[in-house]
C-alpha positions as CSV (number, residue, x, y, z in Angstrom):
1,X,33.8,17.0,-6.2
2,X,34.7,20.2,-7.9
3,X,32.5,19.6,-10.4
4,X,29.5,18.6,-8.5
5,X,30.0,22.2,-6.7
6,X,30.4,23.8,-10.1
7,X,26.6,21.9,-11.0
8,X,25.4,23.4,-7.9
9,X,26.2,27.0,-7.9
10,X,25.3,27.0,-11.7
11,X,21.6,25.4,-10.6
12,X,21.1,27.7,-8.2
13,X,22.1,30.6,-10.7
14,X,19.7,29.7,-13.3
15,X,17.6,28.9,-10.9
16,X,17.3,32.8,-10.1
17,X,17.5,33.9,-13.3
18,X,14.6,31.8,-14.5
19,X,12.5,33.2,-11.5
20,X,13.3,36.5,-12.6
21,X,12.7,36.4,-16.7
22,X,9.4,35.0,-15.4
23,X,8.8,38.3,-13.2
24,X,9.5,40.3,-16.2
25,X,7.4,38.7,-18.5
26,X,10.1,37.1,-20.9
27,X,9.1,33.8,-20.9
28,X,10.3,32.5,-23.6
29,X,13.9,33.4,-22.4
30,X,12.5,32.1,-18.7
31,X,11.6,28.5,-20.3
32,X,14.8,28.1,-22.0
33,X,16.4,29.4,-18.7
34,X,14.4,26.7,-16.8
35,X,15.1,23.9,-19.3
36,X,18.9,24.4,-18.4
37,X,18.2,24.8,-14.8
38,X,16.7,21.3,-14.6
39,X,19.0,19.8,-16.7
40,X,22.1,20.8,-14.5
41,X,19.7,19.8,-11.4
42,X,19.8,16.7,-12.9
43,X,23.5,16.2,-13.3
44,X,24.1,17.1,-9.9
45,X,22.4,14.7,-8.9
46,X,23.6,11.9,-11.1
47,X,26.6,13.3,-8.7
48,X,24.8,12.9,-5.5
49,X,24.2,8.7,-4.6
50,X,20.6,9.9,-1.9
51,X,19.4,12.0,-5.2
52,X,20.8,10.1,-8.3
53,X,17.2,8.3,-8.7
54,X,15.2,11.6,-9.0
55,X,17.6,12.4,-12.1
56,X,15.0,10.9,-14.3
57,X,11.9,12.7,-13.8
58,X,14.0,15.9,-13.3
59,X,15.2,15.7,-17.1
60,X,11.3,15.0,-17.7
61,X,10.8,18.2,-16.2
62,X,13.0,19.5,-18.3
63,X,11.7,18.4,-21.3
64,X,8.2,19.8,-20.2
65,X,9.6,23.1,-20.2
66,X,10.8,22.7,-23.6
67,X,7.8,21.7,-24.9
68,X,5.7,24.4,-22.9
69,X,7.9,27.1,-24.4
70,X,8.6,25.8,-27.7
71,X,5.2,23.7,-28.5
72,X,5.0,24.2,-32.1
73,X,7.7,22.3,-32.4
74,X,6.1,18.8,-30.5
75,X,3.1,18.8,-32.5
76,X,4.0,18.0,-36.1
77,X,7.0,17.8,-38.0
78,X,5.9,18.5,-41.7
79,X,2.5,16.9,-42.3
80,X,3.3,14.3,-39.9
81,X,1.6,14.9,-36.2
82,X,3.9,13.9,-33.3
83,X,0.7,12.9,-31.3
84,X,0.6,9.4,-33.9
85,X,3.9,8.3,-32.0
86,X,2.2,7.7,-28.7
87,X,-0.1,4.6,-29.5
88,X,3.1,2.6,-31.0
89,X,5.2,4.4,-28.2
90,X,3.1,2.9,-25.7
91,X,2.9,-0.7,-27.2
92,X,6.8,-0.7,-27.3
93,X,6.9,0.2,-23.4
94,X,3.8,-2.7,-22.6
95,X,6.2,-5.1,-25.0
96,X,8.9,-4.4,-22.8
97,X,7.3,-4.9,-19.9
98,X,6.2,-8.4,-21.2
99,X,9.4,-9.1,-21.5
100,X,10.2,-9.2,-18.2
101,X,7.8,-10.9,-16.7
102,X,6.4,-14.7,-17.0
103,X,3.5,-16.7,-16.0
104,X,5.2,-17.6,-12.5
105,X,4.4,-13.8,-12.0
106,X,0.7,-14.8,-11.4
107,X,1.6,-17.3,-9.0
108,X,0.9,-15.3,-6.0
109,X,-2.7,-15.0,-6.3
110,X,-2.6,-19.0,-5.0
111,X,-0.1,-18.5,-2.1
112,X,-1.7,-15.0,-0.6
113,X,-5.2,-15.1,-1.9
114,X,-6.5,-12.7,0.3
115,X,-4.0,-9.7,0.0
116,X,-4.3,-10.1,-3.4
117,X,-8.1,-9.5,-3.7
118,X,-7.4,-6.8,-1.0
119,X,-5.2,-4.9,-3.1
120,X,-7.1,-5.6,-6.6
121,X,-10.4,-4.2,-4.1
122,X,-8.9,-0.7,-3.3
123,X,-7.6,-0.6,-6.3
124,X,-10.6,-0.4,-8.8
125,X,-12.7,1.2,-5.4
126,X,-10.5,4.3,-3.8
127,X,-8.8,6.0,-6.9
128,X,-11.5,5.9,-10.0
129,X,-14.3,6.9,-7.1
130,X,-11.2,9.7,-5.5
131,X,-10.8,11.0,-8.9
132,X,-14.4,11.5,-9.4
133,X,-14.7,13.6,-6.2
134,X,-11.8,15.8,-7.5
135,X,-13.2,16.8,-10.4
136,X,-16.4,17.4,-9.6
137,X,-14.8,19.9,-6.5
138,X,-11.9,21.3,-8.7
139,X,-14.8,22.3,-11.4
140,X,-12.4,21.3,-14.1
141,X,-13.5,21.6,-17.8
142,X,-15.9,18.9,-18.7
143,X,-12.4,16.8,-21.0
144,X,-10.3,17.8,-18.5
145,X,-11.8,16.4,-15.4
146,X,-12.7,13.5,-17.4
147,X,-9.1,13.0,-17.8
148,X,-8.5,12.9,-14.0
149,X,-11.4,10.1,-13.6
150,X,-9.3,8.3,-16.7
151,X,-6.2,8.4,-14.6
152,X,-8.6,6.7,-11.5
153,X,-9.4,3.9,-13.5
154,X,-6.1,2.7,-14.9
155,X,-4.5,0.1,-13.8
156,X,-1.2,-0.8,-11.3
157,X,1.7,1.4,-12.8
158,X,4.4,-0.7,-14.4
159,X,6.9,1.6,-11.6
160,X,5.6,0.3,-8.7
161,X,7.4,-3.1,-8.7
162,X,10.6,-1.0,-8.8
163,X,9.2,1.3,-6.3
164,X,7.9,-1.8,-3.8
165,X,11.8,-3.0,-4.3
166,X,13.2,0.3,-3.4
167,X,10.9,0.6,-0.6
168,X,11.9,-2.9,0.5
169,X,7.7,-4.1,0.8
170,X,6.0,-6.9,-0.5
171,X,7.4,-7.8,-3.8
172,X,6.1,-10.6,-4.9
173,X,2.4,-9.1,-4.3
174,X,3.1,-6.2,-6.0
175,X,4.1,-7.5,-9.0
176,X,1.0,-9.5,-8.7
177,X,-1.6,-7.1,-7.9
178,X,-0.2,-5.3,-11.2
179,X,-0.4,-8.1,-12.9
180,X,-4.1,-9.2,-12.2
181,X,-5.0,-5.1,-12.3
182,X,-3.6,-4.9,-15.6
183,X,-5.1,-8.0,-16.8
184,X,-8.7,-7.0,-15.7
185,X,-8.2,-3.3,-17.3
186,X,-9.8,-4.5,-20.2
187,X,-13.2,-4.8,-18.8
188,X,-12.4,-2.6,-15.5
189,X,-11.4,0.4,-16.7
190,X,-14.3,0.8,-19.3
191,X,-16.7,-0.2,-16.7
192,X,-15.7,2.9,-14.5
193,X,-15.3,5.0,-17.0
194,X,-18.5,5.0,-18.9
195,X,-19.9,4.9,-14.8
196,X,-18.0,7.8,-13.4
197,X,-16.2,9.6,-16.3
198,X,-19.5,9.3,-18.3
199,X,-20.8,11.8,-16.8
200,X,-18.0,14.6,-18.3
201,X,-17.7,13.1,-22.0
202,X,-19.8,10.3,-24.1
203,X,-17.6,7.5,-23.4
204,X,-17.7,4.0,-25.4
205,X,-17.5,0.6,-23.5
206,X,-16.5,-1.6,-26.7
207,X,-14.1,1.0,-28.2
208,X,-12.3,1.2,-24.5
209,X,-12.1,-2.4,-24.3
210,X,-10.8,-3.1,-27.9
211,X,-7.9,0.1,-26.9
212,X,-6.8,-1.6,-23.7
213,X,-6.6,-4.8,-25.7
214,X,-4.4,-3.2,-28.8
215,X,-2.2,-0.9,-25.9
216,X,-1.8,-3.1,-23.0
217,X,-2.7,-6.9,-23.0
218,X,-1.8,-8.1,-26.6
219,X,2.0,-6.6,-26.6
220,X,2.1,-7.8,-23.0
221,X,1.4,-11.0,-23.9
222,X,3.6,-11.3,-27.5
223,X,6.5,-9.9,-24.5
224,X,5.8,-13.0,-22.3
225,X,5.9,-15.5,-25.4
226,X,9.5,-14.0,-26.7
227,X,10.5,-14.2,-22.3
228,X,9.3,-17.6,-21.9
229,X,11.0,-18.9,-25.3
230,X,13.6,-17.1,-26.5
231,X,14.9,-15.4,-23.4
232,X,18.1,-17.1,-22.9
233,X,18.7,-16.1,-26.8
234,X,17.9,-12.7,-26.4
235,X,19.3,-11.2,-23.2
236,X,20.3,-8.4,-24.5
237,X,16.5,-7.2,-24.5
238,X,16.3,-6.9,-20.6
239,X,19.1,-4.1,-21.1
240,X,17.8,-2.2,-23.9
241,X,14.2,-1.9,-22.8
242,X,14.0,-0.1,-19.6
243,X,16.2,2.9,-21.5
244,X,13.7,2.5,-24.9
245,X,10.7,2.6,-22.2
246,X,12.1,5.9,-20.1
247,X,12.7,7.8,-23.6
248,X,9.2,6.5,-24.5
249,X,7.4,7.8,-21.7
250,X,9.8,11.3,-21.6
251,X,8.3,11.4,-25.7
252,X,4.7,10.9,-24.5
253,X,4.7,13.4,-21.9
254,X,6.7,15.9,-24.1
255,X,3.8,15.5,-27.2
256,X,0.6,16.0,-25.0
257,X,2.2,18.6,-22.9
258,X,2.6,20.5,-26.2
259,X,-0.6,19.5,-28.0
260,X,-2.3,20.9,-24.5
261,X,-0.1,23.8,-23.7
262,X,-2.9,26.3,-23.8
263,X,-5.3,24.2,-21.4
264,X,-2.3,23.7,-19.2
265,X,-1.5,27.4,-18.8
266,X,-5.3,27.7,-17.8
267,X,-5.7,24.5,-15.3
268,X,-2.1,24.3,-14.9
269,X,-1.1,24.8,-10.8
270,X,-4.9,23.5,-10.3
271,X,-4.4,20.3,-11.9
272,X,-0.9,19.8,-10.9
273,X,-2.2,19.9,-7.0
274,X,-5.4,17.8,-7.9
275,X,-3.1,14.9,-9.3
276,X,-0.8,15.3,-6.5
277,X,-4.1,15.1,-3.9
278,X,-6.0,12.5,-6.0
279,X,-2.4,10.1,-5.2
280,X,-1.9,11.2,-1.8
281,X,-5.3,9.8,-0.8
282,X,-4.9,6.8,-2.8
283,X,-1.9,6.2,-1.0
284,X,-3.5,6.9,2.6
285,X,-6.5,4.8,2.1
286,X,-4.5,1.8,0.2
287,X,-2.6,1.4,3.4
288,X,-5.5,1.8,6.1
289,X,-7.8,-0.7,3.9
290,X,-5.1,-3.0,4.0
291,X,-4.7,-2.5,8.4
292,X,-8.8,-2.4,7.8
293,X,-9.2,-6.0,6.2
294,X,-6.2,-7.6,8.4
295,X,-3.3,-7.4,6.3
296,X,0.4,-6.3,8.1
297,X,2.1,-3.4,7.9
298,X,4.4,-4.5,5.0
299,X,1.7,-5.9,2.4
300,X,-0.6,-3.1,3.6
301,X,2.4,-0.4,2.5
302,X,2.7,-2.8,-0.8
303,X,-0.9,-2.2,-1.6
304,X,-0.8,1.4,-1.0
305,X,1.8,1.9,-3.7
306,X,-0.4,-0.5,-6.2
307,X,-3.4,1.8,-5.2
308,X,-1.3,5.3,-5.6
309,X,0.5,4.3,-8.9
310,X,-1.4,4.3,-12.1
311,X,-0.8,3.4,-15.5
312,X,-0.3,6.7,-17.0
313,X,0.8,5.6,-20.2
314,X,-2.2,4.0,-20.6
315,X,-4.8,6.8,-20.4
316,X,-2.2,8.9,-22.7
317,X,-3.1,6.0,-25.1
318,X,-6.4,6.1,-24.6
319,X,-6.9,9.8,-24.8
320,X,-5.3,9.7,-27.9
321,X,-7.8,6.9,-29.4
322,X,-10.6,9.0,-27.7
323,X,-9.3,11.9,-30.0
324,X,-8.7,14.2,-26.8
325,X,-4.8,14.4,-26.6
326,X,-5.2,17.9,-25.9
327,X,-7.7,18.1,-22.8
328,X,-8.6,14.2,-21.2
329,X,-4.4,13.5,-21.8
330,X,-3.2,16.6,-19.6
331,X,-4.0,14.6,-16.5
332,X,-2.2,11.7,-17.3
333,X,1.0,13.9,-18.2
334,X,1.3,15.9,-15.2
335,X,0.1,12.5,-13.0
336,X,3.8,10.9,-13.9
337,X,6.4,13.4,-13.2
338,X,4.4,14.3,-9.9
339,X,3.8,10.3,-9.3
340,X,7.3,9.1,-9.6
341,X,9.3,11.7,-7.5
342,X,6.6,11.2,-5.0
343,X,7.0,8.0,-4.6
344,X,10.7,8.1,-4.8
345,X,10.9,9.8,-1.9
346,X,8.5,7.5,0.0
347,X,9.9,4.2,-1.1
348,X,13.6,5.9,0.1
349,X,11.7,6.7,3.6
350,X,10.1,3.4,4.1
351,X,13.0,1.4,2.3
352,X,15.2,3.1,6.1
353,X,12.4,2.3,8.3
354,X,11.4,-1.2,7.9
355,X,8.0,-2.4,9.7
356,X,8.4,-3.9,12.6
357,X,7.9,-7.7,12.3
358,X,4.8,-9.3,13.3
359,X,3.2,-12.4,13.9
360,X,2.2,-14.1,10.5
361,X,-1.1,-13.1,9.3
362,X,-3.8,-14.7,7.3
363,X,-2.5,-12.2,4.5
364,X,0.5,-14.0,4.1
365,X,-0.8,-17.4,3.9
């Protein structure tokens, strides 16, 4: 107890004296101030059991902060450049995710047909056609706001199943709405692309599809075959991933937000509230097309976390194969850290206020 007060009193401090370094202009001093403040933010709430699951994305911010103030030091080490990590990075996380899942995860697109199309539907529709409408209205950099369209057309994140558990919605259908998103990525998300995020930067169809191959579906896959066969052998896997997945998304974020630290400082608070707008919407409109086409309240709040969470790993990866860590990667790094306390905080406030229950719909046939 005493030293949760200590963490707190000690946040709150360098909280303060953050703010004012910044005043003053002393930013360096202000980002390594910062960096601690988040970092003691964070062990209080490892302390606290309602905040304990924001700890996460509060270290990410703190290894933002680091690599705002300290960039040169995220972009290369010797002749090596950081940014090369990310592809392999990525491939690890997919694998990992592969490992967890099996082909039984597919099985709900036969027993509730319907909300499965539904939620594929606003998926690919609301947020690639959403982040389109941002970036033409935010007047973004041509790279940048092709990066907010990239973000659009990703697939289901690999958080919402955790998020729909938390939340206490639909599980089953969300693991298989990001299952059938992420399987049509391939030919999706190059489709929208070269339609809507054409129209910022030259974007190639076959060099899109052949990347979401490499990053997504073929280590998927190889981590189904080692679940399906070797599982029982190799348990040890479903502990060590998630922790080699969290530090590989904390090392993407940390690279591109170095390698575009001076676009950031000029789009920074702009972009921040257009990624935080672009999943806000998403997650209205993913709910009221699910009430629109039938669905109940529960599969229609499952849906609206498949349409709000993207795959932000993804379009890192894909910046980087595009060559354009630096400008079409910044939305992809600031969409995590906004996207996973946001919808912490609403899968905590729907997991206490379940819907109430409802006559069986078509939805769930």
């Amino acid at each position: 107890m005493i030293l949760k007060r200590v963490f707190l009193v000690a946040t709150l401090i360098l909280l303060v004296v953050a703010l004012y370094l910044f005043a003053s202009d002393q930013n360096i001093e202000a980002g390594l101030i910062l960096t601690a403040f988040w970092l003691f933010l964070s062990g209080y709430m490892v302390q606290t059991k309602a905040l304990g699951k924001f700890a996460y994305t509060v270290i990410i911010l703190a290894s933002v902060s680091v690599s705002m103030t300290f960039p040169q030091y995220f972009i290369q080490l010797g002749d090596f450049h950081l940014k090369k990590l990310i592809v392999p990075l990525l491939q690890l996380i997919t694998f990992g995710v592969g490992c967890t899942m099996g082909w039984h995860d597919l099985s709900g697109v036969l027993k509730m047909p319907k909300a499965v199309l539904v939620g594929v539907l606003c998926h690919y529709t609301i947020m690639p056609f959403v982040g389109f409408a941002i970036a033409k209205m935010f007047g973004f950099p041509p790279e940048i706001a092709a990066g907010v369209v990239l973000v659009g057309c990703m697939p289901s994140g690999l958080a919402s199943n955790v998020i729909a558990f938390i939340a206490k919605a639909n599980l089953p259908l969300s693991v298989t709405i990001t299952a059938v998103s992420t399987l049509l990525a391939p030919l999706m998300t190059p489709l929208l692309m070269k339609l809507l995020g054409g129209q910022f930067v030259p974007v190639s169809f076959l060099d899109m599809f052949i990347d979401i191959l490499k990053l997504v579906i073929i280590p998927i896959f190889l981590g189904v075959f080692i679940n399906h066969f070797f599982h029982k052998k190799a348990l040890w896997i479903d502990k060590v991933m998630p922790k080699i997945s969290m530090a590989g998304i904390a090392c993407i974020i940390i690279i591109i937000t170095a390698a575009g630290r001076d676009n950031m400082l000029h789009v920074g608070m702009a972009l921040v509230f257009a990624m935080f707008l672009h999943m806000t919407i998403g997650v209205l409109l993913g709910y009221w097309g699910g009430r629109l086409f039938g669905l109940s309240k529960l599969n229609s709040r499952t849906i609206a976390i498949e349409v709000g969470m993207q795959n932000g790993g993804l379009a890192s990866g894909i910046a980087v194969q595009m060559g354009k860590i630096a400008t079409v990667g910044l939305a992809p790094a600031v969409n995590g850290p906004i996207m996973n306390t946001t919808f912490s905080l609403i899968a905590t406030w729907w997991g206490s206020k379940p819907p109430e229950k409802e006559l069986k719909s078509a939805d769930d046939i």
